[in-house]
C-alpha positions in Angstrom: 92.3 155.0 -29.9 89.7 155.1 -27.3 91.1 155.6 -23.7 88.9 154.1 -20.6 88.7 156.0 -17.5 89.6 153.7 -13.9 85.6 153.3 -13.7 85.2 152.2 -17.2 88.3 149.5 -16.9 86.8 148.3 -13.7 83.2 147.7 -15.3 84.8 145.9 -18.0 87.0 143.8 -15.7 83.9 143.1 -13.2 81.5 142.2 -16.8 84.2 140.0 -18.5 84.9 137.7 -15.4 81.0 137.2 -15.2 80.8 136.1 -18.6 83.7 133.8 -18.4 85.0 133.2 -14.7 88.2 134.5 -15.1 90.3 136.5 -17.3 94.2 136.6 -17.6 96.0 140.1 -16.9 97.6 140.2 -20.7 94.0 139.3 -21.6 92.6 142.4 -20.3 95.2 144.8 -20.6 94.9 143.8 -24.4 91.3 144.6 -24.7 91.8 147.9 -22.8 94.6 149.2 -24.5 96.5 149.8 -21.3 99.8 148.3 -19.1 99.7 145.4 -17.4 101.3 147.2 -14.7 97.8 149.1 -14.8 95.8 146.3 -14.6 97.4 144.8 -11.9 96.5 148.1 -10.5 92.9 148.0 -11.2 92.8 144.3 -10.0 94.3 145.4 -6.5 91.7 148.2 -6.2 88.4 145.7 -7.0 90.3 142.9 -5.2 89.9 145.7 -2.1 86.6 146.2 -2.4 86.2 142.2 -2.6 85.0 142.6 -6.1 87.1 139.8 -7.3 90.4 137.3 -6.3 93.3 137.6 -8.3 95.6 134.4 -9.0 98.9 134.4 -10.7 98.7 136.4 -13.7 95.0 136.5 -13.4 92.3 137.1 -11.7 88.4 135.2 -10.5 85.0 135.8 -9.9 84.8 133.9 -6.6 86.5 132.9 -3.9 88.8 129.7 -5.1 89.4 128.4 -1.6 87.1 126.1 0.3 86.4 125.5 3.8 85.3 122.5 5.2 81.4 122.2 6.1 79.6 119.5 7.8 77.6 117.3 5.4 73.7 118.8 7.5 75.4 121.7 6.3 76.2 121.3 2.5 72.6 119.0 2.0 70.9 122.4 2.2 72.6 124.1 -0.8 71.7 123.5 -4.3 69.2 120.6 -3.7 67.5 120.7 -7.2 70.2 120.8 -9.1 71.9 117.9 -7.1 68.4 116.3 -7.5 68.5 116.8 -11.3 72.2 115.7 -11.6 71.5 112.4 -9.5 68.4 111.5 -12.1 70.9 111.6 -15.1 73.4 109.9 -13.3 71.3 107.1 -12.4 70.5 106.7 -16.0 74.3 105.5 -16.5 73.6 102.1 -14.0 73.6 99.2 -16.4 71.3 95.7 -15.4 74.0 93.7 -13.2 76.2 96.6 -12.9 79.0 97.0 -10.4 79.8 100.5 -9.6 81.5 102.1 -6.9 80.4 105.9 -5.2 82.7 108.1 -3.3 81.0 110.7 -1.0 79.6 114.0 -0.9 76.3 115.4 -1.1 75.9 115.5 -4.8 76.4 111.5 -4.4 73.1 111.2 -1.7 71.3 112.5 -4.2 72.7 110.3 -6.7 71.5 107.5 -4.5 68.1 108.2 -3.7 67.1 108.0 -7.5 68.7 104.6 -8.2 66.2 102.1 -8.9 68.1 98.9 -9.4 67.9 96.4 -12.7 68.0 93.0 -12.1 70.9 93.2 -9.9 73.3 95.6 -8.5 76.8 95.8 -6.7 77.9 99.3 -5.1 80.6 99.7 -2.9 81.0 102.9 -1.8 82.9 105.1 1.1 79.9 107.1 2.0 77.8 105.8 5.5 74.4 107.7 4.2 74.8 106.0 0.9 74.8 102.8 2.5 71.4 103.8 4.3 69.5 104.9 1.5 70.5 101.8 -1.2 69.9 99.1 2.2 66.5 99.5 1.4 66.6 97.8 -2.0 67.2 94.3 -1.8 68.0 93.8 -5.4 71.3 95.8 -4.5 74.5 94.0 -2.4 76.4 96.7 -1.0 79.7 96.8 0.3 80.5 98.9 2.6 84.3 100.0 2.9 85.9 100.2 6.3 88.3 102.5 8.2 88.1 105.8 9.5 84.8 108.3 9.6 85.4 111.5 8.9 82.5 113.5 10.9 81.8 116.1 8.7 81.1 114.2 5.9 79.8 110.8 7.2 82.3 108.9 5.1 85.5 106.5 5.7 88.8 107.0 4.6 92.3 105.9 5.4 94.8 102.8 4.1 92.2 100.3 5.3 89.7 101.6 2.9 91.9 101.7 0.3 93.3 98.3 0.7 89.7 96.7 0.6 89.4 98.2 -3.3 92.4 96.8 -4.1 90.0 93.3 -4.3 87.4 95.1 -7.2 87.1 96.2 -10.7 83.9 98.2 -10.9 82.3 99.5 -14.4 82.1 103.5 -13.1 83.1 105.6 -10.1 80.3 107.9 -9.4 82.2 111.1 -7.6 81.9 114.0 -5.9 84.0 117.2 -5.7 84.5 119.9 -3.5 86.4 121.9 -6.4 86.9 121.9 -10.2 89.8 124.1 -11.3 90.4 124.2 -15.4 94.4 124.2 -15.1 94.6 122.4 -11.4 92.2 120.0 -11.8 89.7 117.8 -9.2 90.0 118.4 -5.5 88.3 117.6 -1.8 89.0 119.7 1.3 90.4 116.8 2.8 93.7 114.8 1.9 92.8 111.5 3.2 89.2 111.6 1.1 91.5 112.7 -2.2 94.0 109.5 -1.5 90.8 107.0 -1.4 89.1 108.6 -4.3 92.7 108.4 -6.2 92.0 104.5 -5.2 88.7 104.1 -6.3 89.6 105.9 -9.8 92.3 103.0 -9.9 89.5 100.4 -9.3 87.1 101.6 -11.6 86.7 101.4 -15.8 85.1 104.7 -15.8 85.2 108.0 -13.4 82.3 110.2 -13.8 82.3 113.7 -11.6 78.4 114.7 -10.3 79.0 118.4 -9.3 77.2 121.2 -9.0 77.7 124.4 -10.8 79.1 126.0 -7.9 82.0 124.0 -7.8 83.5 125.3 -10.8 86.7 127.7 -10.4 86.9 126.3 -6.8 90.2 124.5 -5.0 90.2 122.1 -2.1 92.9 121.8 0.4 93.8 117.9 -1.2 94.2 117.7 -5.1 92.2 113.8 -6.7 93.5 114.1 -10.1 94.2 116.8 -13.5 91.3 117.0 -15.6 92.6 114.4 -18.2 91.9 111.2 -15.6 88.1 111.7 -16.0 85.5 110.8 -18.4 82.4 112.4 -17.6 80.9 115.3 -15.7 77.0 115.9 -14.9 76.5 119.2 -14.3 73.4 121.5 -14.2 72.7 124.2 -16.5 74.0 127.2 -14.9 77.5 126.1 -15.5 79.5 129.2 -17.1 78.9 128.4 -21.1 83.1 129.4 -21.4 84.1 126.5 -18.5 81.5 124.1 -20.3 83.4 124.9 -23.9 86.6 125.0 -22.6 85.8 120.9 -20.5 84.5 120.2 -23.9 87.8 120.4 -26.1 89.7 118.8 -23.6 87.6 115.9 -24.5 85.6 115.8 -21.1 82.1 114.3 -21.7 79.9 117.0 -20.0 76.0 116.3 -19.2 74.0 119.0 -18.6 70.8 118.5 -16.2 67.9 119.9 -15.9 68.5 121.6 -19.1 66.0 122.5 -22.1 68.0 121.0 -24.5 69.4 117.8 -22.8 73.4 117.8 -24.3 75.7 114.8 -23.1 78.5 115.4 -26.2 82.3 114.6 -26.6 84.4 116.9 -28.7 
């Protein structure tokens, strides 16, 4: 039986989350013949170096924790992809549809490629969303009232959430700041997760625009598990074990900007 030196154990560890994103400590200390008492070890030494971020019984690739940025901020990151993502999810807007978008960056770029059919109805949380569809006068938007959050340009509170209790929209078009397998959707802010919780409640359909990046990430204020959404559009860098793993849980994931457009459900 082969026998891995510290440097070899910590190459394997550093190669295996970058395949996958994370790896369990039973997991590893299977593969490498050793302890778990030494791979705890090994994780503590590369969580050190800030290799990696070890979770219970586990450990990450990235940070998991987010911080919350202003929305000038955020609009700077990732632009094609949220470019991309926003195309496919403006594919999903029926003639006469009714639909309802939360905030977020992801969600302004959803926006600027909607070109309404017929007619349109959005009501949405999110200020800048409001200013980009005003321009259309095939779309009646209904802007929701209470409380602006400055760094993200978007309303929250029990005023907000009383107004949806008046709708039923087709889809929820969403934005996360976080997409954890086992925890599930979250925001960096708790008000923003209660109103989205409200808007999943008012609509047929939730579907999650979101980045690659925000996979294996957690927000301060949990939306929802996993199971309360239907779809996801993603971009194509999302890790290929996260995309399998979304898949058998029955998660409809689109990939954008991909060579070979996929939008399948297990």
């Amino acid at each position: 039986m082969k026998t891995y030196s510290a440097t070899e154990r910590y190459n394997f560890i550093l190669e295996i989350l970058h395949r996958q994103g994370s790896a369990s400590v039973m997991f590893l200390a299977e593969k490498l013949k050793v302890s778990p008492v030494t791979i705890r070890k090994d994780l503590t030494t590369l969580e050190e170096k800030k290799l990696l971020y070890r979770t219970h019984g586990s450990a990450i690739q990235i940070n998991p924790y987010i911080n919350d940025r202003h929305v000038q901020e955020k609009e700077k990151l990732y632009t094609e992809e949220k470019r991309q993502i926003g195309m496919e999810a403006a594919k999903l807007i029926t003639p006469n549809d009714s639909i309802l978008i939360a905030s977020g960056t992801t969600v302004h770029a959803f926006a600027r490629e909607i070109r309404a059919q017929e007619h349109l109805t959005v009501i949405t949380a999110a200020l800048k969303v409001t200013n980009i569809l005003a321009q259309q006068k095939e779309i009646d938007i209904i802007q929701l009232g209470g409380f602006v959050r400055n760094s993200s340009l978007s309303v929250v509170g029990s005023y907000a959430e009383e107004m949806l209790s008046n709708f039923s929209c087709s889809k929820l078009f969403m934005g996360v700041d976080g997409i954890d397998l086992n925890y599930g959707l979250t925001t960096t802010n708790v008000m923003e997760a209660q109103l989205n919780r409200a808007m999943m409640n008012a609509s047929q359909k939730t579907i999650v625009l979101a980045d690659s990046s925000k996979f294996g990430r957690r927000g301060f204020g949990k939306i929802c598990d996993l199971d309360n959404i239907e779809q996801i559009i993603t971009d194509d860098k999302i890790n290929p074990a996260i995309l399998e793993n979304l898949r058998e849980k029955g998660i409809e994931v689109t990939i954008a900007n991909s060579i070979e457009k996929t939008s399948a459900k297990l």
